[in-house]
C-alpha positions in Angstrom: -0.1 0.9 18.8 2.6 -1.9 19.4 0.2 -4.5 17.8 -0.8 -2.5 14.5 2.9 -2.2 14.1 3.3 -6.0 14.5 0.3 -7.0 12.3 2.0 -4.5 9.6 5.4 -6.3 10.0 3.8 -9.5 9.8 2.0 -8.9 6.8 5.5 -7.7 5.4 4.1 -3.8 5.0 7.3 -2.4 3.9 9.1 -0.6 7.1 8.9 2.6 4.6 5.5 2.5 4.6 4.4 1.5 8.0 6.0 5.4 8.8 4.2 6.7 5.9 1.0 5.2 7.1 1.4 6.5 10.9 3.2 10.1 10.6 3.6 9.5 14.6 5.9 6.9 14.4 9.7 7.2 13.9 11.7 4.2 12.9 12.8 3.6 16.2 9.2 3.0 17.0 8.9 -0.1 15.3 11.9 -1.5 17.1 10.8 -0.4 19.9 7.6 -2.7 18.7 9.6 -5.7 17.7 11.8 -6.0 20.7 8.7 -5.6 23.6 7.2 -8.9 21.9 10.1 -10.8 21.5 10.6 -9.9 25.0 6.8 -11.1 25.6 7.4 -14.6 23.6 10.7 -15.1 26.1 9.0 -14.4 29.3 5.4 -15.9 28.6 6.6 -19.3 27.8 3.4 -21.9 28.2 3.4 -25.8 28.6 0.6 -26.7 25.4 -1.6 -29.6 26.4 -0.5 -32.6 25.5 -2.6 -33.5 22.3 -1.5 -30.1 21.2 2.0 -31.1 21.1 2.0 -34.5 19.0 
C-alpha cells in the first residue's frame, strides 16, 4: 500500500482524495507513507556509474 500512496502523491492526487479513494487509510497513513521512503532514499544511497554521472 506504501507505493500506491506514493504514486498518488507524486502524481499530486489531492491528499483529500487519496483518503476518499482508500476508505482504509487515515491521514496519518500517508505520512506514515512519505516518511518510510524518505527514510529509504537516506539509507539506500548508491554510487551511479560513472557515465551516468556526467
Amino acid at each position: 500500500m506504501v507505493s500506491v500512496v506514493l504514486d498518488n502523491v507524486a502524481a499530486d492526487i489531492p491528499r483529500s482524495e487519496i483518503l476518499a479513494s482508500y476508505p482504509s487509510l487515515k491521514p496519518e497513513d500517508i505520512e506514515a507513507a512519505l516518511e518510510y521512503a524518505a527514510e529509504l532514499v537516506r539509507e539506500g544511497s548508491i554510487d551511479l556509474p560513472a557515465e551516468l554521472t556526467a
